[in-house]
N, C-alpha and C positions, 0 to 999 in steps of 0.2 A: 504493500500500500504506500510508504513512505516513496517508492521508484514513479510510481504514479503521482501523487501529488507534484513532487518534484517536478516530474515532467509538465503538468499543467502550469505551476510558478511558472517554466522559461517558456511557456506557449504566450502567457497573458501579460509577464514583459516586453515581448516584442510588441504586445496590442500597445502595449501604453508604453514604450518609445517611438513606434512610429507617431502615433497621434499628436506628440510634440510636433511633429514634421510636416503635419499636415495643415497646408493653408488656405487650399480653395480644392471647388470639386477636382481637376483634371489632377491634383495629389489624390484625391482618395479615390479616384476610379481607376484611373491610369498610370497610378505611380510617378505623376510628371512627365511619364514618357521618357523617363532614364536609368531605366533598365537594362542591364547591361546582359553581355551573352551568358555568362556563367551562371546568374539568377533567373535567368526565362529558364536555361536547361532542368537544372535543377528539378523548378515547378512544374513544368512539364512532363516529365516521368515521374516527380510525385504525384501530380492527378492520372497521369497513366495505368500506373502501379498500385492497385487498390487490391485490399483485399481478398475479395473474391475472384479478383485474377489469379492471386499468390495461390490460394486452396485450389483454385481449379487446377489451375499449370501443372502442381503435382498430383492431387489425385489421375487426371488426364494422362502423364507421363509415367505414370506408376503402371496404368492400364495398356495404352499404347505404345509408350518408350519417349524416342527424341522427339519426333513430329507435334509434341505438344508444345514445343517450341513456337507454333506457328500462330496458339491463343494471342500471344504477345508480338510475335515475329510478323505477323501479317502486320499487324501496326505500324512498327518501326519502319515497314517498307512504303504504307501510308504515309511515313513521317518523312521521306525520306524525299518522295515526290512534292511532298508539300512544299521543301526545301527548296526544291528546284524550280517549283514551278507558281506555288502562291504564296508563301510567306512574303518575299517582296512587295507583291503589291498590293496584299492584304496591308501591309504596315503603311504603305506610301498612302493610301486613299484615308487615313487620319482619322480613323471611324473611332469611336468611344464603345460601342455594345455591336453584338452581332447586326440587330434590329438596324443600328444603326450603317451598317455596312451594307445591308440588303439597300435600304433607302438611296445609299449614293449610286448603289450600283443598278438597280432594279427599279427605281420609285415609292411613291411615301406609304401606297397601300403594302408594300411589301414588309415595307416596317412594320407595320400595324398588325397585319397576320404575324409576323414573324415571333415576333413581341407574345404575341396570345399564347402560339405553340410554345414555344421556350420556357416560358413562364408555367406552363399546367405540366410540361412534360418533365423539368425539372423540379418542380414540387415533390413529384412522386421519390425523384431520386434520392431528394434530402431527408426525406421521411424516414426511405430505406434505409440510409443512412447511420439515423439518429437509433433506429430498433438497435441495426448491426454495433455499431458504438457502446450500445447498452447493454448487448450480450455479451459483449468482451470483457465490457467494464465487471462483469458477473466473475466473472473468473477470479477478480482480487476478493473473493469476501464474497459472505451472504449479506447482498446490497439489494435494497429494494429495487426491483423493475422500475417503478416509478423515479426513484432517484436514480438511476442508472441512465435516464432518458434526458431527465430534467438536467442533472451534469451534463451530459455531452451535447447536449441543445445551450445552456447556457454559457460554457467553454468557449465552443465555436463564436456564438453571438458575441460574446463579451474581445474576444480579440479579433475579429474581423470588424466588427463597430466602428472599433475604435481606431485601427490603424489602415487600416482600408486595406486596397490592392498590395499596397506594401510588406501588413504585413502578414498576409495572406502568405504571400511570394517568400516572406521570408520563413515562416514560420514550415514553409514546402520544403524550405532546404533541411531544417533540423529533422522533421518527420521520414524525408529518404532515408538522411544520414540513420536515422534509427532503425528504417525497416533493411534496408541494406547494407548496412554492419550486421544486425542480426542473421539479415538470410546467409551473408558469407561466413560469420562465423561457423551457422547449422552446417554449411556443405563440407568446409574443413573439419569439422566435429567428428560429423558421420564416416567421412570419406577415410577419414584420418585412423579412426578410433574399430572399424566396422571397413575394410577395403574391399572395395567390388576391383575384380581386374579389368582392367583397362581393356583389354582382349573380347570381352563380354558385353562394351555397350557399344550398341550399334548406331552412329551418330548417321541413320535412315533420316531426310527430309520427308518420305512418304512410307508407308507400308501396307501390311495386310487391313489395319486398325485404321489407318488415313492416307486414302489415297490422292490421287493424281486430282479426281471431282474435287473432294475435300478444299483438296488446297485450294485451286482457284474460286473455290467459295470464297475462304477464308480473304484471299487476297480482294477480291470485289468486296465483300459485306464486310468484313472488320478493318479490310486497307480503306477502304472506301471511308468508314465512319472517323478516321483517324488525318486523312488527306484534306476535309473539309468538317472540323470539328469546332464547333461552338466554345465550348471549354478552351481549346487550346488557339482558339484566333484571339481569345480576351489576354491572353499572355501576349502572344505577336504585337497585341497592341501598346504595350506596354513599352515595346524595345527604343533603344534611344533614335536608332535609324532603321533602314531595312534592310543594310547587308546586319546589322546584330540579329534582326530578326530569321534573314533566312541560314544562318552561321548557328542559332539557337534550336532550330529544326533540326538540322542537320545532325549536330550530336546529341539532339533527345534520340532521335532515330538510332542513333549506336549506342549510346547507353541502355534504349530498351532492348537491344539485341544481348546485352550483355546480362541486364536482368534475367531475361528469359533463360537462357543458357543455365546460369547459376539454379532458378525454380524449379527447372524441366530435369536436372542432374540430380536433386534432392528426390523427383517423385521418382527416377530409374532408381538412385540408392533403396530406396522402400521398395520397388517392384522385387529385388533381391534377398530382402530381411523383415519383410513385414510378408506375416502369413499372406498367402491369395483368398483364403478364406475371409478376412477382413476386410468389413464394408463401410465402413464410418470412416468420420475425417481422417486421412492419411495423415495431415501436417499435427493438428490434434494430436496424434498417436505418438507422435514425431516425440510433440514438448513434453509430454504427460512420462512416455517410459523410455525415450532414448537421451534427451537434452537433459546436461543441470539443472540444477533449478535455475541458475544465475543465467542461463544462456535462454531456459525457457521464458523467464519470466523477461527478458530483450529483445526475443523474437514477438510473446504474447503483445507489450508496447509497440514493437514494429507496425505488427496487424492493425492496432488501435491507431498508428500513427496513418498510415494509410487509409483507414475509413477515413479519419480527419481530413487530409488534406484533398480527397474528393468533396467532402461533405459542405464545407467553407468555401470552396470556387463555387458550388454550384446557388450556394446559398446566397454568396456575395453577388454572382450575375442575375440572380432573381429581382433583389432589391435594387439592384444598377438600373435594369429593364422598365421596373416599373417605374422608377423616379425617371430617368430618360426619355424613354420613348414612351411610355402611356401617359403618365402624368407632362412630360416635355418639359421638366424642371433642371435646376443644376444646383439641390443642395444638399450641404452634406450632412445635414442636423436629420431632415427628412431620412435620406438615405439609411444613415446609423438606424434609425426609429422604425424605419422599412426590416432591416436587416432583424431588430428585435423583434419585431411582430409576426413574420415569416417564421424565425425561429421558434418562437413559442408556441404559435399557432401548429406550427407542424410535428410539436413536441408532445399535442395536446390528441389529436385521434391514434398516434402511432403508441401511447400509454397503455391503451387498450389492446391495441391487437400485440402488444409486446408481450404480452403475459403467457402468450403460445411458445416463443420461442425459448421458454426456459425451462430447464429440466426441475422434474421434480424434487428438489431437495426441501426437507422441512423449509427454510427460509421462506425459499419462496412461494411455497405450498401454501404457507401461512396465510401470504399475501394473496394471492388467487381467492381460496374462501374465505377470507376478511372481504374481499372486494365482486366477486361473482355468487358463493354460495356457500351458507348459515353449514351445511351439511356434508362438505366436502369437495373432492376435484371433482369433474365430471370423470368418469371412463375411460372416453376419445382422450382425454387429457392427459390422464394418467399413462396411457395404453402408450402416447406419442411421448410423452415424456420420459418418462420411463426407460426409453432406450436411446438417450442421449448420447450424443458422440462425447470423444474425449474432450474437445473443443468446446465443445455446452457444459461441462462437469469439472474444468480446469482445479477450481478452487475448494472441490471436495472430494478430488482425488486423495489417496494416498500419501503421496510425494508432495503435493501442493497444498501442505498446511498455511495458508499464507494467517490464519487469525492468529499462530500461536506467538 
């Protein structure tokens, strides 16, 4: 718990150093637009690299082998293109929000749709977010769902507020640096400790598991969503010019080549040492009975660092959207108060449906019939909880006494 708080301190310092720095909207939307290349990359692959990439990549790679390379690796080839071919002049036409980028290029209706989709589609994602955030959070302690949510909605809100785009951007860099120092410690961990011979993994681009179709899915639908992405043109926009911008692309694109590689070697490691008979979270399984606890409990912060740093761009371009281009304002008192309302707002239905996603331990057993039912869990409830992965059960595992 103390590794967590900790952590939060240096998240909501950066809120309230940048907010010194902030003087008028185009600092807190845009950074001032002097963003240099090694801070756009950074953020970049930290909104890339979310969680649920991390668990897919290796569960995928545990089943299939290398080619789950391709989760993340289709992107970076999206990212790659994007280098070459729009980052430039996404940055040169001086847009402030997507919405806004459609209007210069497209006309003012296109704002206005653009604005509406962006706004409702990204709602949903912060939601997800905030649950994901709070099932993590579970893992230090028998902590209520409720505050599990309420934390990770007020975290985000509280240092995105206050130092806007900045320190958003900054705050991408510490949260890689956590989830990417953990995943390389786990690969040398395992690799080190537990050797697969090198002779045995087969570094296939395609196989029996994913083939030749496969890929060129992967490279249209996840390059495609990666090559023209909402999230990651609000970074471009940020750069101080456009060769920062397309020089910014260019090594997110090999950084995420390099992520992936490192995910996709952890799920081969477990395809080798983790029964085949075992069907629950691979990475789970990983922290609970292979890692320290010091290296679990680095990697677990990683995870949570990665919901964050999707969580807060998506949250911060909501509030951007609506102050900008629906309301067609440029302040930043609004803005901040957007950012709060969104966040609570979205803190407030996702409370409820959280209650599913945690395993049955007395704690939060408690909570459920304190809050659904005078007479216990329902069945469904028990029945789905009950066979919680390691991932959902971190902090009443065995090994993971973290209350003692």
């Amino acid at each position: 718990m103390i590794f967590l708080i900790l952590y939060v301190v240096v998240l909501l310092g950066f809120g309230f150093f940048e907010f010194k720095k902030v003087k008028n909207f185009d600092d807190f939307i845009i950074s001032g637009r002097a963003q240099r290349t090694g801070a756009i990359t950074y953020s970049i692959i930290a909104t890339c690299v979310g969680a649920s990439a991390t668990l897919g990549v290796v569960s995928t790679a545990r089943r299939i082998g290398f080619p789950a390379f391709w989760w993340l690796g289709a992107g970076a080839v999206g990212l790659l293109l994007q280098s070459l071919f729009l980052s430039r002049k996404v940055r040169a036409v001086g847009a402030y929000t997507l919405p806004d980028l459609t209007e210069k290029l497209m006309g003012r209706d296109a704002r206005f749709l653009t604005s509406i989709i962006v706004v409702i589609a990204w709602t949903g994602i912060i939601a997800a977010q905030f649950v994901a955030g709070a099932k993590l959070l579970s893992a230090f302690g028998d902590i209520d769902p409720r505050i599990s949510i309420l934390v990770t909605a007020l975290v985000i809100v509280a240092y995105s507020g206050m130092g806007g785009q900045s320190s958003v951007m900054k705050t991408d860099r510490v949260q890689f640096a956590f989830l990417g120092g953990a995943l390389l410690f786990t690969l040398v961990y395992l690799y080190s400790g537990h050797p697969v011979p090198l002779a045995d993994i087969r570094f296939d681009l395609t196989n029996a598991g994913f083939t030749p179709e496969n890929l060129v899915y992967y490279l249209f639908v996840v390059g495609g969503s990666y090559f023209v992405c909402p999230l990651l043109f609000s970074r471009i926009l940020t750069a101080r010019d456009a060769r920062t911008a397309r020089k910014a692309s260019f090594l997110s694109a090999l950084g995420l080549v390099a992520v992936s590689v490192v995910i996709t070697l952890i799920g081969i490691w477990a395809s080798f040492h983790v029964d085949p008979s075992y069907g629950k979270d691979i990475l789970g399984y990983i922290i609970a009975e292979t890692l320290p606890p010091a290296g679990g409990i680095a990697l677990l912060i990683g995870l949570v660092s990665a919901i964050i740093s999707s969580a807060d761009t998506c949250l911060f371009a909501v509030a951007s959207i609506i102050e900008y281009d629906i309301l067609k304002q440029e302040r930043v008192r609004t803005t901040r108060l957007l950012i709060g309302i969104v966040g609570v707002f979205l803190r407030t239905p996702c409370n409820e449906e959280s209650r599913y996603y945690f395993p049955a331990h007395p704690g939060i057993c408690r909570v459920y019939r304190r809050c659904r039912s005078a007479g216990g869990c329902c069945p469904d409830y028990v029945e789905k909880t009950n066979h919680s992965s390691p991932l959902e059960a971190f902090g009443h595992h065995r090994r993971w006494n973290f209350r003692a």
